[in-house]
C-alpha positions as CSV (number, residue, x, y, z in Angstrom):
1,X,0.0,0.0,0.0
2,X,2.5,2.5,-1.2
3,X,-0.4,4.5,-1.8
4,X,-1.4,5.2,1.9
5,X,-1.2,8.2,2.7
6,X,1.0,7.2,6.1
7,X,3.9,5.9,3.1
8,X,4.9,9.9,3.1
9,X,5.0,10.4,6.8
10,X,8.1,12.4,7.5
11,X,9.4,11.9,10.0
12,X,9.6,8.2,9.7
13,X,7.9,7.3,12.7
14,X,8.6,3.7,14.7
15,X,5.4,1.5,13.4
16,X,2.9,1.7,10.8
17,X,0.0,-0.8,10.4
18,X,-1.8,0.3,7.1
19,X,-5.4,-0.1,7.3
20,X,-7.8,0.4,4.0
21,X,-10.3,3.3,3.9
22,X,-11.0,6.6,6.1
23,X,-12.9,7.7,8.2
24,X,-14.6,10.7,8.0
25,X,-16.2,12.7,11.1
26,X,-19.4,15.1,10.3
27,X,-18.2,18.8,10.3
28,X,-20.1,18.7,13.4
29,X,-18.6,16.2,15.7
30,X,-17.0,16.7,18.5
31,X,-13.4,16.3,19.8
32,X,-12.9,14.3,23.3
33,X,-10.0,15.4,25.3
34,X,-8.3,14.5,28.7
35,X,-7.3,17.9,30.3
36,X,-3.8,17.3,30.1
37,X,-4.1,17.1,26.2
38,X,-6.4,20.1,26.1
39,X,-3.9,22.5,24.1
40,X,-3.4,19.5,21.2
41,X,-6.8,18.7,21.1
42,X,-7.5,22.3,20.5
43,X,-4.9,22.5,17.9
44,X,-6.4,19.3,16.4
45,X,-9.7,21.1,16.1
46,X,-8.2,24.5,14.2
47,X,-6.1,22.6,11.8
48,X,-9.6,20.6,10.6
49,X,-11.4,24.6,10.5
50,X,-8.3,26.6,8.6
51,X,-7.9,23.5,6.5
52,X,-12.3,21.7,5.8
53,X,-14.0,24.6,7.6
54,X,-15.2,22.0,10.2
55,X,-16.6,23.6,13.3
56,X,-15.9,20.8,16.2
57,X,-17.1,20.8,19.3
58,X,-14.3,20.7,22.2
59,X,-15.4,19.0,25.4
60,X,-14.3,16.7,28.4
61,X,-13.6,12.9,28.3
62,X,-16.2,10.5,26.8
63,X,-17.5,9.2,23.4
64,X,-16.5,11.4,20.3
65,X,-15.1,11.1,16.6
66,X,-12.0,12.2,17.9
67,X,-10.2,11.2,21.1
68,X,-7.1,12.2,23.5
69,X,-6.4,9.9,26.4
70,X,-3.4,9.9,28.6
71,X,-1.2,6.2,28.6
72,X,1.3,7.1,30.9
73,X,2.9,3.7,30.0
74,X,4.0,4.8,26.9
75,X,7.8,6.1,26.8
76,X,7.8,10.6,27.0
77,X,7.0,11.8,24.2
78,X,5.9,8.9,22.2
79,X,1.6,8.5,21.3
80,X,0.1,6.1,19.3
81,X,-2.7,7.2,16.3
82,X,-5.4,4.4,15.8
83,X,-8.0,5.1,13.3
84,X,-10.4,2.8,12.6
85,X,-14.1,3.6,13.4
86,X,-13.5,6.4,15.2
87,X,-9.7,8.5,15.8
88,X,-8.1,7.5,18.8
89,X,-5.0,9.9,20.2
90,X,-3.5,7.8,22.8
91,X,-0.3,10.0,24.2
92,X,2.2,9.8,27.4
93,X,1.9,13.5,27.7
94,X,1.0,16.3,25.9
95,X,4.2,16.5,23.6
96,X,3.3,13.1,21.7
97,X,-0.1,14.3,21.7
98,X,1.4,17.5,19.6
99,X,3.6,15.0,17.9
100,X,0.5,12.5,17.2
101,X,-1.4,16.0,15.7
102,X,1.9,16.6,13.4
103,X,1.1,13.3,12.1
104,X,-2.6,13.8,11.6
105,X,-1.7,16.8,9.6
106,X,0.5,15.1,7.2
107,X,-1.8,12.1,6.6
108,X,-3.8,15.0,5.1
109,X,-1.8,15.4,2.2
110,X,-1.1,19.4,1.1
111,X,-5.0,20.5,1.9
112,X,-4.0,20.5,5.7
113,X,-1.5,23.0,4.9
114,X,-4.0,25.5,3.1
115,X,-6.1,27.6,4.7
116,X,-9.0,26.7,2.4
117,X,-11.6,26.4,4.4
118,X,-13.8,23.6,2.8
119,X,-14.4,20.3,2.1
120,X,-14.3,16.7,3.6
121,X,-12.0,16.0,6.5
122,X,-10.8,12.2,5.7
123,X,-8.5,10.4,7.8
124,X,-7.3,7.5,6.9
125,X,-7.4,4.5,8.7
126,X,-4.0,3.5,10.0
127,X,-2.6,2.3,13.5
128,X,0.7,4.6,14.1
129,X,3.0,3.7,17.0
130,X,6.0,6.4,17.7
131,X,8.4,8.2,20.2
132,X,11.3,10.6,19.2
133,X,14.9,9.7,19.9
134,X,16.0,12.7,20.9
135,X,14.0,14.9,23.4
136,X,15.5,18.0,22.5
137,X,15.1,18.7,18.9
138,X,15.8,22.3,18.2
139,X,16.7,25.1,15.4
140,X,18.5,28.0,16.3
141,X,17.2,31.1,14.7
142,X,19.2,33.9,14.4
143,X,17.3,37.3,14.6
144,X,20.3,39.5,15.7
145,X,22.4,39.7,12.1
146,X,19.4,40.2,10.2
147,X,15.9,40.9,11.8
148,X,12.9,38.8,11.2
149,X,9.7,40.5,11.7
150,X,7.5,38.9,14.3
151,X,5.1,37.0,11.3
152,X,8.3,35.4,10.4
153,X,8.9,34.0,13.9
154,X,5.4,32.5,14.4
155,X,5.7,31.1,10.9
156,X,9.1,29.8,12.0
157,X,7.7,28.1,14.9
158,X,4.4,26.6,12.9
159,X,7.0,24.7,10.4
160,X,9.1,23.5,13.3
161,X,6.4,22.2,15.0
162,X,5.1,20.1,11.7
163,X,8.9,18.9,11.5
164,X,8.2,17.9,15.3
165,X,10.9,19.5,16.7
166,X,10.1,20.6,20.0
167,X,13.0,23.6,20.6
168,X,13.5,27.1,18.8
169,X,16.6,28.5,20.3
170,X,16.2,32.7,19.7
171,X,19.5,34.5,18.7
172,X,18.4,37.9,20.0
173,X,21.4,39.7,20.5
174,X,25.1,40.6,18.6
175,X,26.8,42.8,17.5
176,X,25.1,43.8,14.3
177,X,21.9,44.1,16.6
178,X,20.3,43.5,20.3
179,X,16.6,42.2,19.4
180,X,14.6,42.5,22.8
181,X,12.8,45.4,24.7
182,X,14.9,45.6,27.8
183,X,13.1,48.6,29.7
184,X,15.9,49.4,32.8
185,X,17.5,50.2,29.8
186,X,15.9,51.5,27.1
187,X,18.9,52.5,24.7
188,X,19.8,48.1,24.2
189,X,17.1,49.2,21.3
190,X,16.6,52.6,20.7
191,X,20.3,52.6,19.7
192,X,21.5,48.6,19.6
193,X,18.6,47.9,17.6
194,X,19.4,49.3,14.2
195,X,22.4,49.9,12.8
196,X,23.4,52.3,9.4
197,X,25.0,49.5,6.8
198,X,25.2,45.9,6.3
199,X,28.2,43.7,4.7
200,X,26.5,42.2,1.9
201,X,28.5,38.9,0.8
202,X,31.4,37.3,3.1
203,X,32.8,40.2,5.3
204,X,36.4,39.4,3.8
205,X,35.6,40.6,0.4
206,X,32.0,42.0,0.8
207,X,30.6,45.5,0.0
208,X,28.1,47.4,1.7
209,X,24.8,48.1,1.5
210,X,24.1,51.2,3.0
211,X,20.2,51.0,3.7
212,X,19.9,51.2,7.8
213,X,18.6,48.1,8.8
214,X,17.1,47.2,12.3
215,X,14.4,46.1,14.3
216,X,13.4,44.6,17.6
217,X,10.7,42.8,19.7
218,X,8.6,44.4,22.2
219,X,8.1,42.3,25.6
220,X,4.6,41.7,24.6
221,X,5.6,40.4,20.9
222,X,8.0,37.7,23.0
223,X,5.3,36.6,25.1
224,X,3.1,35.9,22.5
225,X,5.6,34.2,20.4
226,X,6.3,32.2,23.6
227,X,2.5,31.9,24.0
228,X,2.0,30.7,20.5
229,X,4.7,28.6,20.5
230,X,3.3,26.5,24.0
231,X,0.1,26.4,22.0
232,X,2.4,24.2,19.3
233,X,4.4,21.9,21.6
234,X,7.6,23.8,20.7
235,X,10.0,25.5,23.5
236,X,10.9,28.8,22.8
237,X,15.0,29.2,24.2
238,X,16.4,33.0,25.0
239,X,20.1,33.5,24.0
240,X,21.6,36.7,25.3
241,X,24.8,36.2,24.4
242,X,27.6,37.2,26.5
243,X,31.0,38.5,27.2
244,X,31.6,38.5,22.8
245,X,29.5,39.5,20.4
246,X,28.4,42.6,22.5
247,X,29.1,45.7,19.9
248,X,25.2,46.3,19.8
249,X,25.4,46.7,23.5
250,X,28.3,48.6,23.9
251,X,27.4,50.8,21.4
252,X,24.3,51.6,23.6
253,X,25.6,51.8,26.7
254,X,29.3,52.6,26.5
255,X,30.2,51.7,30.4
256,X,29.6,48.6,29.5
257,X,32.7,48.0,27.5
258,X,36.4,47.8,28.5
259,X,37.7,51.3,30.3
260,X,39.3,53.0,27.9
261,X,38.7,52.0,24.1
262,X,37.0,54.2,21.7
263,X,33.1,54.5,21.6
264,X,31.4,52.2,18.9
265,X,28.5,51.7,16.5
266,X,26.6,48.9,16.0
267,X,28.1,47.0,13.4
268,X,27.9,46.9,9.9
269,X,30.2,43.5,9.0
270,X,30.1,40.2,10.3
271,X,33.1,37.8,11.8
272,X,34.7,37.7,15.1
273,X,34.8,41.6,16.6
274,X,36.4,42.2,19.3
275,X,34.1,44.7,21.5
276,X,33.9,42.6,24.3
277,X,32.3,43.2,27.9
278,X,34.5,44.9,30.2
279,X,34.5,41.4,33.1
280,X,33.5,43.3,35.8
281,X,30.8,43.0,39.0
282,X,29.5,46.2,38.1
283,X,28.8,44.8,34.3
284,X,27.4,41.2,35.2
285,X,25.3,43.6,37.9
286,X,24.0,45.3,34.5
287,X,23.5,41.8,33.0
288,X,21.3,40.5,36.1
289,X,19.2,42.9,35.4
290,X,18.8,42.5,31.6
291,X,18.4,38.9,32.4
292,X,15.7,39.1,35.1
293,X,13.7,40.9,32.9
294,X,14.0,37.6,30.6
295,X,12.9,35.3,32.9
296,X,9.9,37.8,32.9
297,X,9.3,37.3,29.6
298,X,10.2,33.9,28.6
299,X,9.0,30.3,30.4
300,X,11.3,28.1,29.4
301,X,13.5,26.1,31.7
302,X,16.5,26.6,30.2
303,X,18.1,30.3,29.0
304,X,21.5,30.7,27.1
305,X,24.1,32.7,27.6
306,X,26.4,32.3,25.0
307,X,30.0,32.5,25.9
308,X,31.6,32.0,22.3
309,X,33.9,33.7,20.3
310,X,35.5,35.9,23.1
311,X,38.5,37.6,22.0
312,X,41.3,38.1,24.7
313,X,43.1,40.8,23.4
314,X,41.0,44.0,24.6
315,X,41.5,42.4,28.4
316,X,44.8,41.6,27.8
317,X,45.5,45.2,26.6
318,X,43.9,46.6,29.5
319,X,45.9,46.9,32.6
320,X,43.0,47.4,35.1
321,X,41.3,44.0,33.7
322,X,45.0,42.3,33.7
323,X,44.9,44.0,38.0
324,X,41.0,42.9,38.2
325,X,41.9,38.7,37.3
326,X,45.0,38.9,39.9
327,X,42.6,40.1,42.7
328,X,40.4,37.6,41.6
329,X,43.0,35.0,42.4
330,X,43.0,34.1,38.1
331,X,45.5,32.9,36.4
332,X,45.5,35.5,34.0
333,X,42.8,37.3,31.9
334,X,41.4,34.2,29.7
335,X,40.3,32.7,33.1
336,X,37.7,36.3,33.7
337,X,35.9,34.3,30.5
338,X,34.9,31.6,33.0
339,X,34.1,33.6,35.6
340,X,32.2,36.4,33.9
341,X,29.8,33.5,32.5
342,X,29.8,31.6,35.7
343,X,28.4,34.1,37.4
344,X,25.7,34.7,35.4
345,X,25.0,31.7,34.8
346,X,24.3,30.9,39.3
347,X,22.0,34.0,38.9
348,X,20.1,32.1,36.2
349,X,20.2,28.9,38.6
350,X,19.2,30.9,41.4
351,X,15.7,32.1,39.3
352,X,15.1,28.3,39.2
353,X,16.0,28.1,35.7
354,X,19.5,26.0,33.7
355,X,21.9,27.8,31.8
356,X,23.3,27.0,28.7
357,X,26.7,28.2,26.9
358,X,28.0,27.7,23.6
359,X,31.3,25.0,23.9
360,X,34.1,27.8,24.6
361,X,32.2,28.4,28.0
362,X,32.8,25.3,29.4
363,X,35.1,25.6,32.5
364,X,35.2,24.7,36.1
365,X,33.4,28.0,36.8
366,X,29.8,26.6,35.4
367,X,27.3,25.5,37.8
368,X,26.0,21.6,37.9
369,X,23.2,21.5,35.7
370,X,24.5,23.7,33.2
371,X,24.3,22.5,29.4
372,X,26.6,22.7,27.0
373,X,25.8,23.4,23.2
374,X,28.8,22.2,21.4
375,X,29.0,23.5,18.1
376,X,33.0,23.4,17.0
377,X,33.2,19.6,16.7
378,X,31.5,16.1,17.8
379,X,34.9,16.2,20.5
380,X,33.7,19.4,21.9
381,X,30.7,17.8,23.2
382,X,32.5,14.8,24.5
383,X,34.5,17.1,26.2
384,X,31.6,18.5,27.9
385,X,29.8,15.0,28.4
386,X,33.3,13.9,30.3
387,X,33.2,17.1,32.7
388,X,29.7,15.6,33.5
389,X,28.0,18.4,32.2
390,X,24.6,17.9,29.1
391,X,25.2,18.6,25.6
392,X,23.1,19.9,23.1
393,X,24.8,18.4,19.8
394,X,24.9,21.4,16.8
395,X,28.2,20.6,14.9
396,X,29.0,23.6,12.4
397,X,30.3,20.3,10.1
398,X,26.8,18.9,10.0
399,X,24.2,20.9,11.0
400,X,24.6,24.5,10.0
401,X,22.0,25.4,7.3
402,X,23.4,29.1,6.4
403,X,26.0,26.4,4.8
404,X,25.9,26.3,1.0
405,X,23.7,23.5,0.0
406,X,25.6,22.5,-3.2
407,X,28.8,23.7,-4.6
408,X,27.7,24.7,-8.0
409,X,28.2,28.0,-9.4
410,X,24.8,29.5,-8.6
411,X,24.5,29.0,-5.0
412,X,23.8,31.9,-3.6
413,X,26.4,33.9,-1.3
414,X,28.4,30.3,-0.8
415,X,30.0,30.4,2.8
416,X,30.9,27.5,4.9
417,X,31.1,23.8,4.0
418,X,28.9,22.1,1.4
419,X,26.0,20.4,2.9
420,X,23.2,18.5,1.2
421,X,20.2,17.2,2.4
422,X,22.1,13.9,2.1
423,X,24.7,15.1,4.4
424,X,22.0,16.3,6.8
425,X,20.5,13.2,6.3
426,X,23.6,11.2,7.3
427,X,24.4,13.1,10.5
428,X,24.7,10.7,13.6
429,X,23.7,12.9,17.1
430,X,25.8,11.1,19.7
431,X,29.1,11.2,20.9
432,X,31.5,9.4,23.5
433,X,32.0,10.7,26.5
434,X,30.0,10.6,30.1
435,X,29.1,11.0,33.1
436,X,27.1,13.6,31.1
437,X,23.8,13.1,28.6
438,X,23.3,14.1,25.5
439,X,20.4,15.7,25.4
440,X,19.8,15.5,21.6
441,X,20.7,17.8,18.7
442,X,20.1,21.0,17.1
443,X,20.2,22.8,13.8
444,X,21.3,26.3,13.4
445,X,20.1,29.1,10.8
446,X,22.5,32.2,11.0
447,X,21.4,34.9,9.1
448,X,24.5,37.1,8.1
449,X,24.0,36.0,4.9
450,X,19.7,35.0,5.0
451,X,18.3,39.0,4.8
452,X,14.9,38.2,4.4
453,X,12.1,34.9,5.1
454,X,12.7,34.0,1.5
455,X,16.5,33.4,2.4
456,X,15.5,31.5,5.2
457,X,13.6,29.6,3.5
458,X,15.7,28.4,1.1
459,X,18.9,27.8,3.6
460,X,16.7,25.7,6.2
461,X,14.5,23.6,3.1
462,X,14.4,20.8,2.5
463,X,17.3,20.4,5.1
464,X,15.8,20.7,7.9
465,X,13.5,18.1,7.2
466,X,16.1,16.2,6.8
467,X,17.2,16.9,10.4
468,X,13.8,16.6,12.0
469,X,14.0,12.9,11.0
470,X,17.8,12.6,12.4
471,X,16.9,13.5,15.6
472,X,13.3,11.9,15.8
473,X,13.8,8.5,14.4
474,X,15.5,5.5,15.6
475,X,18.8,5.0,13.3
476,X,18.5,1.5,12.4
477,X,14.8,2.7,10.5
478,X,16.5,5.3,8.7
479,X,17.1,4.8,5.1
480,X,18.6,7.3,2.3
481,X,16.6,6.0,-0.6
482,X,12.9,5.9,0.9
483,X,13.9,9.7,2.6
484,X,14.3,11.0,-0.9
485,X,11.2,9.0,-1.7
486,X,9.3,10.5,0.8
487,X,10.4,14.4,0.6
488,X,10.2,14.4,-2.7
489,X,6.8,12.3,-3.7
490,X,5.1,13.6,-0.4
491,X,6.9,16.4,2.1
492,X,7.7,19.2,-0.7
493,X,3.9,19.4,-2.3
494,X,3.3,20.1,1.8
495,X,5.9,22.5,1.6
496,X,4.7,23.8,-1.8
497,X,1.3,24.3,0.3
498,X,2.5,25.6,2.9
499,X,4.2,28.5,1.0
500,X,7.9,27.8,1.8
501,X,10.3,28.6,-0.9
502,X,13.0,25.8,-0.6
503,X,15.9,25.2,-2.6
504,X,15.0,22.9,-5.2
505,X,16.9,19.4,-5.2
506,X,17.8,20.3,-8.5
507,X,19.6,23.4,-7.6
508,X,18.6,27.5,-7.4
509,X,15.5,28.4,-9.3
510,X,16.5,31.6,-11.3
511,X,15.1,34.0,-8.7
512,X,17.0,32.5,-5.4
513,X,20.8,32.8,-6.9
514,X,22.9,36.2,-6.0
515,X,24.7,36.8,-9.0
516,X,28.0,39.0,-8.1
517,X,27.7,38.6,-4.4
518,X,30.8,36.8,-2.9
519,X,31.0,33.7,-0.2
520,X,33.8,32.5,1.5
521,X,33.9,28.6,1.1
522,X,35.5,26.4,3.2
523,X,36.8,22.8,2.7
524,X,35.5,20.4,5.2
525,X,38.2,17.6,5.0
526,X,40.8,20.3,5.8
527,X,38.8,21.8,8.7
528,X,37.0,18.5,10.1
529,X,38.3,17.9,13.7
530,X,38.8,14.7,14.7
531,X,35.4,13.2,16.6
C-alpha cells in the first residue's frame, strides 16, 4: 500500500500498520479530550477549521469522533494514532499528543497546509505507533544579524512544530543588533537595535549596502511568540549572548565595554569583533538585570548565555582587567571568561532556571546543571559529556543550514562547508564521553548572509527536514533511498502548500541565486576535527 497516505509520513515514525479506507467525522462532531491534552486537542480542532471549515465541538472525556487519552505507559513523548471507526490519540503526555497531531496533519496530504476552508476531512485508517529519539530537537534562529519581523517567527515556529521538533533557540542579540525590549535600559534598542549599513556577501571581500537596517521585539511580541509557541508543543529558548558579540550593547551603553577604548556603532560587518564586555561585577550587575527581565518574559526552563567567540586581546591590553583577574585569584585574563559566565549563569540557577553556553564556556566555573551546546566539533561535546556536564549536539560540520547546500556555481552567497540534504541526512547525534547526557541535537540558521524569510527559507528547506528525521527517528529505520522518496513524492507538495520557498533538489531556481555577491567557502576535510 504505497499509496497510503502514512507511506509519506516524515518523520519516519517507529510502526505503521496500514489499514484500507478513512474515516470521516461530520463537520459537526465533537473532539474528546483529557485535560492534560487540552492545548493539542484544541490545535487538532483549528487545523480541521483553517484546513475543511469543520466547526468541532471541544469538550471533556467521553464518546467522540476524535479522542485524546493519557497512557502514561507509553515512553515521553511517544503516542500512538489508531484510526479505525472512530480516531483514537492515545499519548504519554502532551508532547506526543502534539507530535501524534503533526502526524494527523501530514496524513492529510497538502490540503491541511492550506487555509481553504472547505471540504471533507478524511482520515485514513491506520494504527501509528511512535516516540522521538531525541527529546531535545531544536533550530536555532538567528534574529540578531538580520531581523525577522514577528510573522516570520510565528511562521518559524508553525514549520518546526510540523517537523516535530520541540526547541526554537532565539538569537536575540550581537553585534550587528540586540533584538529585545529591555526597559531598565531603554537605549539596548533605541540605539542597539538598528544599525546604518550591512556587509552584503562574506565580510572578507563583501561591500556594503548602505540602507539602515534594524528592528526589535517588544516584551509583549516575546510573550506571545512564547505563548504561541506553547500552543504548538515547541519551547521557545532565550540566548543573550555574553562576554563577545556585544558591539550592539556597547554601542548603547558605552560603560559597558572595556575602560578606555574608543566608543562604537553597531556594526555593519560580520566575523569575530572584538568589543567585548568589560568582566566586571559592576557589568554582570547590569547583566542580572537585563536577564531578570528575561525570565519575565520567557517560560522556558533553560536560558543561554552564549559564551563563544571571546576575543582576549581587549582584556589583555587593559591593565586594570590584567589588576581585576590577579585580585580575583585568576591565572590570568582568559580565566575572567569563566568567571564572567559563571556568574551569570548561578543568577540564572538561582531564578530556578538552567543555563546554557556555547562550547568555549565550558570551565570549572559553570554550575552543575548547566548545558553545553557544542558547536565546533562532535569532540567538543565529548569534552563536555566527560566534565559531567549535558550537551546539546549542533556541529557547524553537520548541521549549519546558512552552509551552501551544493557547490555549483549558482548558490547563492556560498559560505561554509557544502552540505546536502544527504549530508544532513547522514548526521549521527551522539558522541563518547559521560558521566554527562546528551540531550539531543540541534540545527542552526545564522542569518549574516539570509536578509529576508525568503533566504531563510531556502537555507533551512528541505534540510531541515532532513534533520527533524535525524533527531526523531531510531537510526537503524533510517534509510537514504525511501527519505528521498518521501520528501520528494510527499513532504515538498506540503511545503509547496504551505508557502515555503526551498531550494530545489535540483539546484537554485533563477530568482533565489545572488549573482555577483561573494561567499567564502571552506573545505571540510581540511577543517574537520577529529570526533
Amino acid at each position: 500500500m504505497t499509496d497510503h497516505p502514512a507511506a509519506g509520513l516524515l518523520p519516519l515514525p517507529s510502526s505503521v500498520e496500514l489499514r484500507s479506507g478513512y474515516v470521516e467525522p461530520p463537520g459537526d462532531a465533537a473532539v474528546a479530550t483529557e485535560p492534560a491534552l487540552r492545548a493539542a486537542a484544541l490545535r487538532w480542532r483549528r487545523l480541521a477549521e483553517d484546513a475543511f471549515g469543520a466547526a468541532w465541538d471541544l469538550r471533556g472525556p467521553g464518546p467522540a469522533a476524535t479522542q485524546f487519552r493519557v497512557d502514561p505507559a507509553l515512553p515521553a513523548g511517544g503516542y500512538v494514532l489508531d484510526v479505525d471507526e472512530d480516531v483514537q490519540v492515545i499519548a504519554a503526555d502532551l508532547a506526543g499528543a502534539h507530535a501524534a497531531v503533526a502526524t494527523l496533519a501530514q496524513l492529510f496530504g497538502p490540503a491541511a497546509f492550506r487555509r481553504s476552508g472547505s471540504g471533507q476531512v478524511r482520515v485514513p485508517r491506520v494504527r501509528i505507533t511512535d516516540a522521538p529519539r531525541c527529546g531535545w530537537r531544536g533550530v536555532l534562529l538567528d534574529v540578531a544579524r538580520h531581523f525577522l519581523p514577528k510573522d516570520g517567527v510565528l511562521r518559524m515556529v508553525d514549520l518546526a512544530a510540523a517537523h516535530k521538533l520541540n526547541t526554537l533557540q532565539l538569537h536575540l542579540t550581537d553585534d550587528q543588533g540586540w533584538r529585545m525590549e529591555v526597559r531598565s535600559r531603554p537605549k539596548l534598542t533605541e540605539v542597539g537595535a538598528w544599525r546604518h549599513a550591512s556587509m552584503v556577501g562574506a565580510w572578507r571581500e563583501g561591500t556594503r549596502d548602505t540602507t539602515p537596517h534594524g528592528g526589535f521585539y517588544t516584551q509583549a511580541d516575546l510573550r506571545e511568540i512564547v505563548a504561541y509557541a506553547t500552543a504548538r508543543g515547541v519551547t521557545v529558548v532565550p540566548e543573550i549572548d555574553v562576554p563577545g558579540h556585544s558591539q550592539a550593547a556597547i554601542a548603547a551603553y558605552p560603560e559597558l565595554g572595556v575602560p578606555g577604548r574608543p566608543a562604537v556603532e553597531v556594526s555593519t560587518t560580520w566575523g569575530i569583533i572584538d568589543a567585548v564586555l568589560d568582566p566586571s561585577p559592576a557589568v554582570v550587575d547590569a547583566y542580572r538585570e537585563i536577564l531578570d527581565e528575561v525570565f519575565d518574559v520567557f517560560d522556558a526552563a533553560v536560558v543561554h548565555l552564549g559564551g563563544d567567540e571571546v576575543p582576549l586581546g581587549p582584556w589583555e591590553r587593559s591593565p586594570e582587567i590584567v589588576r581585576r583577574a590577579a585580585e580575583f585569584g585568576l591565572t590570568g585574563v582568559a580565566d575572567l571568561h569563566g568567571w564572567f559566565v559563571g556568574e551569570l549563569a548561578r543568577h540564572v540557577v538561582a531564578a530556578g532556571r538552567r543555563p546554557a553556553v556555547w562550547d568555549e564556556a565550558l570551565s570549572p566555573a559553570l554550575p552543575e546543571g548547566t548545558i553545553v551546546t557544542a558547536w565546533r566539533s562532535g569532540a567538543r561535546g565529548s569534552a563536555a559529556l566527560a566534565a559531567g556536564y549535558d550537551t546539546v549536539l549542533a556541529p557547524e560540520q553537520h548541521v549549519y543550514l546558512d552552509h551552501r547546500a551544493g557547490d555549483g556555481p549558482d548558490e547563492p552567497v556560498p559560505v561554509g562547508f557544502v552540505r546536502t540534504v544527504d549530508d544532513v541526512y547522514a548526521y549521527e547525534p551522539s558522541a563518547p564521553g559521560g558521566p554527562g547526557r546528551v540531550l539531543g541535537a540541534q540545527a542552526a540558521i545564522w542569518t549574516e548572509h539570509l536578509d529576508s524569510g525568503r533566504r531563510i527559507d531556502f537555507a533551512a528547506f528541505p534540510r531541515l527536514a532532513a534533520f527533524a528525521e535525524v533527531v526523531w527517528t531510531a537510526a537503524e529505520r533510517r534509510d537514504p533511498a525511501d527519505f528521498r522518496r518521501r520528501l520528494t513524492d510527499h513532504h515538498l507538495p506540503r511545503l509547496d502548500a504551505t508557502g515555503v520557498e526551498y531550494r530545489p533538489l535540483a539546484g537554485p531556481l533563477p530568482w533565489q541565486r545572488r549573482p555577483g555577491v561573494p561567499g567564502h567557502v571552506r573545505d571540510l576535510a581540511a577543517e574537520l576535527p577529529p570526533t
